[in-house]
Every structure is written in C-alpha cells, then in structure tokens.
ZAMARGU-4260 file (C-alpha; in steps of 0.2 Angstrom, whole numbers, plus 5000, padded with zeros to 4 digits):
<rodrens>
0) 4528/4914/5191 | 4519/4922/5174 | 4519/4939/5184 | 4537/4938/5189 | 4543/4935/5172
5) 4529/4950/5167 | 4537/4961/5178 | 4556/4958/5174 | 4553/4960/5156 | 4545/4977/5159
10) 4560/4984/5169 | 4574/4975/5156 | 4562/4985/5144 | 4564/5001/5153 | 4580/4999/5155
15) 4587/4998/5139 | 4575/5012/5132 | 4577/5025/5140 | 4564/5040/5141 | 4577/5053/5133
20) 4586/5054/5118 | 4604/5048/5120 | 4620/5061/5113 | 4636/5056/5109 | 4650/5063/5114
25) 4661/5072/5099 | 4673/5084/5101 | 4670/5092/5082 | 4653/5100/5079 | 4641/5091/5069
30) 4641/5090/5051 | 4624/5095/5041 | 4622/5079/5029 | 4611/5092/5019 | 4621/5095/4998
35) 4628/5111/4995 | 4635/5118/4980 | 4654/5116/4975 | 4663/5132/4975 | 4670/5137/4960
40) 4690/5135/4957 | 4700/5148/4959 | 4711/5149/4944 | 4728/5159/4946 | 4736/5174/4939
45) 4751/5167/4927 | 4769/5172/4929 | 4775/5191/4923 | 4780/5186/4903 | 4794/5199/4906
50) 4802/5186/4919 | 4805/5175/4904 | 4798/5161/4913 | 4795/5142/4902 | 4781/5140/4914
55) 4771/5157/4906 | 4768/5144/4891 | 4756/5132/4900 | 4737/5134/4903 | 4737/5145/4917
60) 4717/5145/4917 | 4715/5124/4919 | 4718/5121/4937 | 4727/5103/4934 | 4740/5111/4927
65) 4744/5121/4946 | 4739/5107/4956 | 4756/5103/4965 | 4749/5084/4970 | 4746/5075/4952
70) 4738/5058/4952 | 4747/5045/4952 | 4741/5038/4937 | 4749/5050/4926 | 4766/5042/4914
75) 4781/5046/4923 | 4795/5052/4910 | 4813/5059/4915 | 4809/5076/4908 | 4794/5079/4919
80) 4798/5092/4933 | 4784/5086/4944 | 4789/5069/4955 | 4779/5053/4955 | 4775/5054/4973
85) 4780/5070/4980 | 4780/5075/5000 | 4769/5090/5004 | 4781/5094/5016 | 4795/5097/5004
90) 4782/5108/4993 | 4778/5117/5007 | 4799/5118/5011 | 4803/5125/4994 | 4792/5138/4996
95) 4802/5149/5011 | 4819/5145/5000 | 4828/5157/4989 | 4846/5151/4977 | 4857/5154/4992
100) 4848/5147/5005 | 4844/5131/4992 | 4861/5128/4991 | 4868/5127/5006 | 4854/5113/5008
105) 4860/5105/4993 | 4875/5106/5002 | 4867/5098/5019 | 4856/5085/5011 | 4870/5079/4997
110) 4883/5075/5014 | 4868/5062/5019 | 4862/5058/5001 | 4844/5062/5001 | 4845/5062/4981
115) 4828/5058/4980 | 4822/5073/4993 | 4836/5084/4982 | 4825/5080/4967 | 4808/5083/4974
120) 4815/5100/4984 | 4823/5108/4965 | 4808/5102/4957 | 4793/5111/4967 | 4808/5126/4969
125) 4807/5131/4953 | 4790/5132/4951 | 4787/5144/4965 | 4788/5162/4966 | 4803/5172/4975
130) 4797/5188/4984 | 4796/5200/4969 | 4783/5187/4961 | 4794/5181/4948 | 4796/5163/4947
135) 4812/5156/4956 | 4828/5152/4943 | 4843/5142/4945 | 4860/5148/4940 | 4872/5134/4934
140) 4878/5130/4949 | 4862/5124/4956 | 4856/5116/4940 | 4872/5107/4940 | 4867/5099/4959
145) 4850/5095/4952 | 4860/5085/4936 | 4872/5076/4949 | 4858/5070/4959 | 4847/5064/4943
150) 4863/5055/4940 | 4865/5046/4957 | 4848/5041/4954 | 4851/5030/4940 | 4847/5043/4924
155) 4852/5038/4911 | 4865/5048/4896 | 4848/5051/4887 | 4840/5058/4902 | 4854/5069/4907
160) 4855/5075/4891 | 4837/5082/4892 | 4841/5090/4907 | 4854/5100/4900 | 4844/5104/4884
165) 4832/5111/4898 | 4843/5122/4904 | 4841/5135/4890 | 4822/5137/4894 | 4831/5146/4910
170) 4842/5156/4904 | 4857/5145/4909 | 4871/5140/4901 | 4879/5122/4902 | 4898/5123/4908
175) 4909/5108/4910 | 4903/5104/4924 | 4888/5100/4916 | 4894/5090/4905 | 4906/5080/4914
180) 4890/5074/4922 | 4883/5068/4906 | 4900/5060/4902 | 4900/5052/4920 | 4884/5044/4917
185) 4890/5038/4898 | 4904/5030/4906 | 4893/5019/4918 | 4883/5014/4902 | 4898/5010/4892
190) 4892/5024/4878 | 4907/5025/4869 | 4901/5035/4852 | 4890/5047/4860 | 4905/5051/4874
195) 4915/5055/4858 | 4902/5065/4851 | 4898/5076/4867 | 4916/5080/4870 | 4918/5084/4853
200) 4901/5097/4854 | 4911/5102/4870 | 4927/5107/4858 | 4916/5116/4846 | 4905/5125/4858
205) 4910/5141/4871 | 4925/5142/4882 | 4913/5140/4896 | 4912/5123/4891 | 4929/5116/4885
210) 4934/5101/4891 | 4945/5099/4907 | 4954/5088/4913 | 4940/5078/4919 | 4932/5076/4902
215) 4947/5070/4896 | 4950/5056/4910 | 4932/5049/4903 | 4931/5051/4889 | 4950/5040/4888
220) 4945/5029/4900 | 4929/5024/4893 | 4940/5021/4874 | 4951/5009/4884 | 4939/5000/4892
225) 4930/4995/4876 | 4946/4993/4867 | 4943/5008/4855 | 4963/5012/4860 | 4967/5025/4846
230) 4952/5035/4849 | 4959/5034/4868 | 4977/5039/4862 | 4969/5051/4852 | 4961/5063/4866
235) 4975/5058/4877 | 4988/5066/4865 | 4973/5080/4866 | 4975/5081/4886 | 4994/5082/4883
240) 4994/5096/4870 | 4981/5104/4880 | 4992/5105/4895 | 4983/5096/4906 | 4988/5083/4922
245) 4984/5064/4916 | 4979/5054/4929 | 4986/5041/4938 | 4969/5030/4932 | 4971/5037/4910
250) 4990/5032/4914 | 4989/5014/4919 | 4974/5009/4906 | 4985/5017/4894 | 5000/5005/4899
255) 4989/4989/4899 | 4980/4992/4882 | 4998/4997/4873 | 5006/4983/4881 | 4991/4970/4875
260) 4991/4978/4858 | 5010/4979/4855 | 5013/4997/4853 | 5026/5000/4865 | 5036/5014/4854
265) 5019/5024/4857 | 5019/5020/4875 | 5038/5027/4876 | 5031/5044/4867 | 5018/5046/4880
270) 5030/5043/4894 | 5043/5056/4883 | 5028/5070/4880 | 5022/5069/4900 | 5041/5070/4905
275) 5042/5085/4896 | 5025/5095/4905 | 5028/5101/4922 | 5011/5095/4927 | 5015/5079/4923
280) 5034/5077/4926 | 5030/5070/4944 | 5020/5057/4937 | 5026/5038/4943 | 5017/5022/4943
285) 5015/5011/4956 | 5030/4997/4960 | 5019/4983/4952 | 5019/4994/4936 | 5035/5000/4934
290) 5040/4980/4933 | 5026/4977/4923 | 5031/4991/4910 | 5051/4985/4913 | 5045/4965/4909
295) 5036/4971/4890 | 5050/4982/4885 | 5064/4970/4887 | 5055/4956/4881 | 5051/4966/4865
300) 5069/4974/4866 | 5064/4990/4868 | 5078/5001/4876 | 5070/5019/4876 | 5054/5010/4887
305) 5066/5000/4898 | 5076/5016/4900 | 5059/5025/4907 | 5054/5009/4917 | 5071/5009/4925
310) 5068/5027/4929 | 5052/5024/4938 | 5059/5011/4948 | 5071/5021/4953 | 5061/5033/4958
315) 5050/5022/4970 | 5066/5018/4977 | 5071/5037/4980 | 5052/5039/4988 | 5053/5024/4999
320) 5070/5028/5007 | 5063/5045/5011 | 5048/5041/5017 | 5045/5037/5037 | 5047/5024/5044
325) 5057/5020/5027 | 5053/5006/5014 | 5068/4997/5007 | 5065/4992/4987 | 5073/4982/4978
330) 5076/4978/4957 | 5077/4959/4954 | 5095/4956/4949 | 5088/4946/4935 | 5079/4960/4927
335) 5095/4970/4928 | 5102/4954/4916 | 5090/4956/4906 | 5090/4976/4904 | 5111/4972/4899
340) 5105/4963/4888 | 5094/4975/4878 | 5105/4985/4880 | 5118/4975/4872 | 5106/4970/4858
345) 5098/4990/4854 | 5118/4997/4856 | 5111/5007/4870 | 5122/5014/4883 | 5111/5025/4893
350) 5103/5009/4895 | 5118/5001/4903 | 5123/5014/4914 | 5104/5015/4921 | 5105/4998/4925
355) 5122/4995/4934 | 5116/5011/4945 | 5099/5004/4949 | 5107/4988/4951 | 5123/4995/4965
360) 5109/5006/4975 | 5098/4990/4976 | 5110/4981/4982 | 5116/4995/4997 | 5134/4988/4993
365) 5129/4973/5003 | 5136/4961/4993 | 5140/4960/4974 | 5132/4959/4961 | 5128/4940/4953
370) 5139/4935/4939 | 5127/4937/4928 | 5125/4955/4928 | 5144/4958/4926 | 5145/4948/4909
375) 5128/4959/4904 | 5139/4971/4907 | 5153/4967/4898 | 5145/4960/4882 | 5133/4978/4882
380) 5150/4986/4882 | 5158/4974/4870 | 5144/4977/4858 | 5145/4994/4858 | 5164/4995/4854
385) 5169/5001/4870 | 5183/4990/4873 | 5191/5000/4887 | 5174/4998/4898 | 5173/4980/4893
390) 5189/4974/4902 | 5188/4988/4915 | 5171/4976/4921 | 5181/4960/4916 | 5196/4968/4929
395) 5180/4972/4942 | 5170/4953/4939 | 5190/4945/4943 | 5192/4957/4957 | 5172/4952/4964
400) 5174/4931/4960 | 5193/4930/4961 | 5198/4913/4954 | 5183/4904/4946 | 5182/4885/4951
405) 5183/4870/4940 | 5161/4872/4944 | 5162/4889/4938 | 5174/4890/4925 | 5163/4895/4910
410) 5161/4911/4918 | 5178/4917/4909 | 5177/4906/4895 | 5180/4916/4879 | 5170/4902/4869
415) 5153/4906/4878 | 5150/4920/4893 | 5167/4931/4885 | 5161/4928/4867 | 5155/4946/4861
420) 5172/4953/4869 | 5180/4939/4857 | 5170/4945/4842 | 5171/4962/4847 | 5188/4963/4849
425) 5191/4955/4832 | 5179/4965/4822 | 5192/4975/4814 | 5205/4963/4813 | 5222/4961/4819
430) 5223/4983/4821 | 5211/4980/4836 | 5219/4966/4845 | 5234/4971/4844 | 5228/4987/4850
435) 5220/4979/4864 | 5238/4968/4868 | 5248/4984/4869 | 5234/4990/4882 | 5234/4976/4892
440) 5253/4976/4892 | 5254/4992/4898 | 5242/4987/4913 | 5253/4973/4919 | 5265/4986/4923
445) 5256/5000/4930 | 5254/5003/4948 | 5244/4993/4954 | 5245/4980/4939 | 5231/4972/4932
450) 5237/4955/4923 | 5220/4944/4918 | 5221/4927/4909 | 5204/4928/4903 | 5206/4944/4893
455) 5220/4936/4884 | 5211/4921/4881 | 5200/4933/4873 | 5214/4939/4863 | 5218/4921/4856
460) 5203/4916/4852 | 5200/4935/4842 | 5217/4928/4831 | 5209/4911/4827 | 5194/4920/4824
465) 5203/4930/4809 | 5214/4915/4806 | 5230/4922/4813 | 5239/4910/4817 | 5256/4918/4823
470) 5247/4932/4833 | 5235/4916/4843 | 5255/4910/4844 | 5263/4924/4851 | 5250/4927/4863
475) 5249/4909/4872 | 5267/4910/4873 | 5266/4927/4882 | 5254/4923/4896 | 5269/4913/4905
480) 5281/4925/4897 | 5278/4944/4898 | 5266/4943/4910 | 5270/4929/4921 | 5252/4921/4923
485) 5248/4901/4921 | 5237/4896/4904 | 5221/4887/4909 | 5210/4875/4900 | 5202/4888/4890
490) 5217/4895/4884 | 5224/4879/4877 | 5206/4876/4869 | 5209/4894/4861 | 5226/4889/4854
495) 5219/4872/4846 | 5205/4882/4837 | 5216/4892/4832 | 5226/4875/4823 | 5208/4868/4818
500) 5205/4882/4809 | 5220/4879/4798 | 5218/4860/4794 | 5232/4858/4808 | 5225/4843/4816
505) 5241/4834/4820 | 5246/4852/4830 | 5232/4853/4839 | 5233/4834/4844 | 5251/4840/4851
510) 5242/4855/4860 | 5230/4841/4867 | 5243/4829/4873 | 5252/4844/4882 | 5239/4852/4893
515) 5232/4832/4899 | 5253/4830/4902 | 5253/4845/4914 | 5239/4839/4923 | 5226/4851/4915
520) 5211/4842/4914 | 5200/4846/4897 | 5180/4849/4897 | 5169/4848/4883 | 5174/4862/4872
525) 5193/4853/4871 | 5184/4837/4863 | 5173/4847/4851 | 5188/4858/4845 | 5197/4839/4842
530) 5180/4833/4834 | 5182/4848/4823 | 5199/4847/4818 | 5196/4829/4812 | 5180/4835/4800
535) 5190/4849/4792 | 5201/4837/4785 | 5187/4823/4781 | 5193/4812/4795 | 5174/4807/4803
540) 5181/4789/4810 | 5195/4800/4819 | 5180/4811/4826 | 5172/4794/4831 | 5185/4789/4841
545) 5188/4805/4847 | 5170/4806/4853 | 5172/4789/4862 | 5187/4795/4874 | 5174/4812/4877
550) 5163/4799/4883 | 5174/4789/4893 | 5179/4802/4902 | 5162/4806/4908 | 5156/4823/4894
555) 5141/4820/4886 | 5143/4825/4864 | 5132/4841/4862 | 5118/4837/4848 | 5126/4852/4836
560) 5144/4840/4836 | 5134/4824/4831 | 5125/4832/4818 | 5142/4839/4812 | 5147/4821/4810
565) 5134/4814/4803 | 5134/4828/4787 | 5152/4823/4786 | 5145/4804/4786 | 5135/4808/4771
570) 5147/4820/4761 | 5158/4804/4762 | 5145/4790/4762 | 5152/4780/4776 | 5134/4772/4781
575) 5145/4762/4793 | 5150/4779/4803 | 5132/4786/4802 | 5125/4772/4808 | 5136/4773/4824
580) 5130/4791/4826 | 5114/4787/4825 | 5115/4772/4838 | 5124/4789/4850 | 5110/4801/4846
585) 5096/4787/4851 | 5108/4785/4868 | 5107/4802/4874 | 5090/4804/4866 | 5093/4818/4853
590) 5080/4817/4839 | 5094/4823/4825 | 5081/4825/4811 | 5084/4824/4791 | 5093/4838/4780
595) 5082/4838/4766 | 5084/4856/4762 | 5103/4859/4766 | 5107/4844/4756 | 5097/4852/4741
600) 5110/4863/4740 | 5122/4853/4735 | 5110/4844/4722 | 5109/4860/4710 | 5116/4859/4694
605) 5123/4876/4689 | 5120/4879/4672 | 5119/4895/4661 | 5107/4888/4648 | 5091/4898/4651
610) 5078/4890/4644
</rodrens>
C-alpha cells in the first residue's frame, strides 16, 4: 500500500509539472517590462497672426493649452469654448467641416435637437484649421445657431450676453437675430430692466441691429407680464410708429392689462393707430375677446371702444359665414341693449347704427328683435334729438309687438320705457311738441297711415312736463277725435299728471272716476299720480286713504311714494299719519330710513349778519 501511494504521487507530480515551459497564447506581441524614456512633447506651430485669430493669444508652447480632452476637474464656466465631457468623435467630425458644410448639419442636428452635440461640434469647429491653415471662423449666421442652442440648453441672459460680446473677437457683428436670442432668454428669466436696456442699446447701435418686430413682441410682452404697462405701451406705440405688424399675442396682453388698470381710452387709440396701418388693419381678436373688449367699454361707457368691439364682432361674423363648412355667430341680444344704451348715455350715433346692424345680421331676419332693444333704440335716438328716428322705431316696435297686453303694458308707457322720448320731446318746450303733433298728424293721413297711441301719450305727458295744461287737454281729446284711436290707461294717467301738477286734485279725481267708469282698469302709476295730487295740496290723510284702495285692489305702494308721505307727515306734524306709514313700510318690509340731512335744510336760519 506505501509503494502505491509512492507511485501515484510521482505521476500526479509529473503530471502537473511538465518538463517544458508552458506559453500562453496572445494574439499581441509581448511587451518588454524594461523603463524607457518619455518622448518629448511635441509643442505646435501657432496660428498665422495675420488671420486675426483670438486663439493667437494663448500659450502656444504649453501643450495643455492644445490638448482637446481637458480633465475633468477643471471649473466649468459659460464662457469657456471647450465642453465638460466632449466626444472624440465630434472632435474628430469637426475636423473634415468647413461654414457651409457646418450649417447644413446645424440644419440636420437642430430638426432632432442634439443641442448638446451642436454645442460640442461649434466648439472644437472653431478651434481647427480650414485647408489654407487659417483657424475656422463663423459668420453670424452660424454664431447665431451656436447662441440658439446655448439658449435651448438653459443659458442664462448673462450667459448669452458673453457670447455675443464674444463675437467681436471673430470679426462678427451681432444682428437682430442675435439679440432677439438674448431677449428670448430674458423673457424666460422675467428680466425686465435689462430687456429694456438691451433693446434700447439695440436703438442706439447699427441698422444691422435695430429692433424688428420680434424684439418688439418681447420686449412688450415681458412689460405686461410683470405689470410695468406703460413701459409696454411705450415700445408698442414704438412698434406702431415703426411700421411694424403687432401680434396677435402683444394685442391681447395689451387688452387684459388696459382693461385691469382702467385705461380704456388708451386701448381705443391703440385699436384707432393699428386701424390706420396696413400691416395691421386685418388685425381681429378671437370671439371671446371681442366680447370681453365689448363687456369693459359699455360698463365704463365707453362708446369709441364699443364701437371697435362691435366692429370686431362683426367681422368674426363676416369670417365665419364665409368660411367652409360655415359657422354661424351670434351677438347676445343683451349686449346689443346695453351698447343702446351707451350709446344713449355718450350721444353717440355711429354707435346706434352699429348696433341695430349687428343686431338684424345676428338675428338672419328670423325672428325680431327683443323689446328691449327697440326701446334702446328709441331712447339713443331720443337722447340725441333726433325725434324723426325715435317714433320711426316706436312706428317699427308697434308694428313687431302689435298691441301690448295688460302683462306687457309698460313697454309703451311714457312714465318709464318711453320716458327719454317724453323728456326729449319737451326739452324745448311747447315749439317741439307741437312740432312733433303736426308730424304725427300729417302721418295719420298719409298712405299707408301711421296713428300710434303711445307717441301721443308721449306728447301729453311732455305738456305736463312743462305745465301746459291746455296742450295735455287738447291732445287727450284728439286721440278719439282727429285720429280715431281709443285712450289707454296711460293715457289717462298722463292727463291726471298733467292736473296734479297744477294743485288740480279734484280734476284729476274726476279723470279717475272716468276711466274705472269705462271699464279701464288702473295700475300703479294711476294711484301714485292720486297719492301725489293729495300731497301738493297738504292733504296726507287723503293720500292715506288713497294708498288703502291701491292696496285693496291688489298694488303694492312703491318705497319712493311712502317716503313722500311720510316728509309730508313731518312738514305737517301729523304723528298719527306717520305712524300708519311706518306700520306699511314694516308690512312690505321697506327700511324707510331717517332724513337727517334733507331736514337740515329747512332748519337754516338765513341771516345777513356776518359775524
């Protein structure tokens, strides 16, 4: 057992030990381990100086200055031309590139947004040589890519700006390209002051680099947005003056920030100068806009803003009828009120006649218009003077609505809806209604006729108004006698103002007694023209009794009407009767309130002993 286990351990030792030396097998020659001696480095030649090169300034002879693979320990500033990380593949790229050839892959690279691979590839470009031996230079153009893509990377203004101050040390020029990049980049950083500044330098500099539109559109655009709104009016009156198209963008921040701060009349001028260009005569809002616009003017009365809303509208309108497959548009009816009513207010009628246009092509002649709009209408008209255009609308509101129900009698009363035609057809006193009499007599007997209770109703009030009361007479009497028509309520209520006026109670009592004889059932204003003829004359038990029978037969005593009594009730210190008042003002829940200061006025002593 000892020999075999002799024996085996002598052929295992064999085994493993060959008797010749084993080689490996390597496909590279084998490296002598002996030290040799460094080669020295071989420093380059430095650019031609006549090329004008910035580079020629550097250390030619220190080899780290050439070395295009820094370490990457070195700070990393925006101003360095040498990447953090760069790819020797891009070195080695740039190097079989001239300008044109670079460009048109800018042009490839920038359609897939390697901004990072368009950095690095400008970078090692210019610090190689073309095939004269000169070192490679941009033209603006190209510089200007390189900007753009330092700027989709995140530079910031300061950044940018170094870049551009760089471009001198090529021979190049900024344009307004270039600095619309810089503005572009203060606009993301909200850099108001310096954007003002820049386009400013921009103003004072070459015309290669006067602002263009573009600069503009920031510059005004970044104002607005951190409310600096006459600095923004400021450069956009500079874009107008300039000639220059405003954009749809400069437009709408100009409406939201003149709206918020109140200056509509400068609004108007901006919409008036861009009217004017022919760059920006084509200029229109969106429909959400032109409302917006339309909502701020007539709330403010503005017309001349309303006008130009209305005119946008208008022509979205036009835009959507032609367009395919077309888009029907429609102005609220309610707006159009409104617009009648500025209208009205301002004594604008280019106003009026944009609105009843905008308002008939809304409506396709589908159906009519709403009341509403008619009586805008007619009290713009009235207010402006133009009486003949006032009852030709009243004549076209009868002719649309006919005979008003009892529901809808108001809409022709001269006491409320018809009242501007009342005042304006009394303005100048009894010249103009009888002016307007004569007219409406010489209707009633033209072909076809036009005979209209409501207008005379207007004329008898317009008498009481001026205290005539033979004309207010006259003209009662000739609504069943030269022109054949039936007297209404209102008409009766006209001719009792007409007596209250005068301290005629017991006439208007009589007026009273006759229309209820006739069947004709009074409203509310018939009691408060009774109530008022009993106060003219001091009578405030009468218009306590009267203001039971408006309450018996169902009418409810406006709050103005009890206060009227309850001054009487203190002028005449019937503290019975103003106690009763006060029991009606707690039963339909009008807070009447004290007279503190009217009732001073009749406390003063009027003396002429100055002290």
């Amino acid at each position: 057992m000892a020999f075999l286990s002799r024996t085996a351990h002598t052929l295992l030792t064999k085994t493993l030990k060959p008797p010749f030396p084993i080689r490996s097998i390597s496909l590279s020659p084998s490296l002598f381990q002996e030290p040799q001696l460094q080669d020295p480095p071989i420093s380059p030649l430095p650019p031609n100086p006549s090329s004008g090169s910035p580079l020629y300034q550097q250390n030619w002879r220190n080899p780290q200055h050439h070395n295009p693979y820094p370490s990457s320990n070195l700070p990393f500033t925006s101003q360095s031309l040498i990447a953090l990380s760069p790819s020797p593949r891009i070195h080695a790229f740039s190097q079989t590139l001239d300008r044109v050839s670079l460009m048109n892959v800018f042009a490839d690279w920038m359609t897939s947004q390697r901004w990072a691979d368009l950095k690095q590839l400008f970078e090692f470009w210019i610090r190689t040589l073309d095939h004269s031996g000169k070192p490679n230079k941009p033209d603006v153009n190209l510089y200007n890519h390189y900007l753009r893509t330092n700027l989709m990377l995140g530079a910031s203004p300061g950044e940018l700006l170094d870049l551009v101050a760089q471009m001198e040390d090529y021979g190049v020029s900024p344009n307004t390209a270039s600095y619309n990049l810089v503005l572009k980049a203060m606009y993301q950083a909200r850099e108001s002051a310096a954007a003002e500044k820049l386009i400013e330098r921009m103003l004072h500099t070459g015309k290669e680099s006067l602002p263009d539109d573009e600069s503009y559109d920031l510059v005004i655009g970044l104002l607005f947005l951190v409310i600096e709104i006459d600095s923004a009016l400021k450069y956009l009156d500079m874009t107008l003056k300039s000639g220059y198209m405003v954009s749809m963008r400069a437009f709408t921040e100009s409406v939201w920030s003149c709206v918020s701060a109140g200056r509509l009349d400068t609004l108007a001028s901006i919409i008036e100068r861009c009217k004017a260009m022919d760059q920006n005569k084509a200029l229109c809002p969106s429909w959400y806009m032109c409302n917006y616009i339309a909502d701020a003017a007539l709330q403010a009365d503005n017309s001349k803003l309303a006008f130009y809303a209305l005119e946008f509208l208008a022509r979205r309108m036009a835009s959507g009828e032609n367009s395919r497959p077309a888009v029907l548009l429609s102005v609220d009816e309610g707006l159009v009120a409104s617009a009648f009513g500025t209208a009205g207010r301002t004594y604008d009628s280019t106003l009026v006649d944009a609105s009843w246009a905008i308002l008939r092509r809304s409506l396709r002649q589908k159906r009519t218009p709403i009341p509403e709009c008619y009586l805008g209408k007619i009290n713009a008209h009235a207010s402006l003077g133009n009486l003949q255009r006032a009852f030709s609308t009243l004549h076209e509101f009868e002719s649309a609505y006919g005979n008003a129900s009892e529901a809808e009698g108001e809409l022709y009363s001269p006491f409320t809806s018809l009242h501007p035609l009342v005042v304006a057809c009394s303005k100048n006193g009894f010249a103009t209604l009888d002016l307007v009499y004569f007219q409406l007599e010489n209707l009633s007997r033209a072909d076809p006729p036009y005979k209209s209770v409501a207008a005379l109703n207007c004329i008898i009030l317009g008498c009481a108004n001026i205290w005539d009361l033979d004309r207010a007479y006259q003209t009662f009497e000739a609504i069943s006698g030269t022109f054949g028509l039936t007297a209404n309520i209102h008409s009766y209520n006209a001719l009792m103002s007409a007596f209250g006026k005068l301290k005629k109670t017991f006439e208007a009592l009589r007026v009273f007694e006759h229309l209820t004889s006739l069947g004709v059932k009074p409203n509310a204003m018939s009691y408060s023209l009774l109530v008022d003829a009993h106060l003219i004359n001091r009578d405030q038990k009468a218009a306590l009794s009267v203001i039971d029978e408006m309450v018996n037969a169902g009418f409810t005593p406006s709050k103005e009407t009890l206060k009227k009594i309850r001054r009487r009730c203190a002028r005449e210190s019937d503290h019975d009767s103003d106690d009763l008042v006060k029991s009606l003002a707690q039963k339909f829940k009008y807070r009447l309130g004290n007279e503190n200061r009217r009732e001073m006025l009749f406390g003063l002593e009027y003396s002429t002993d100055y002290p």
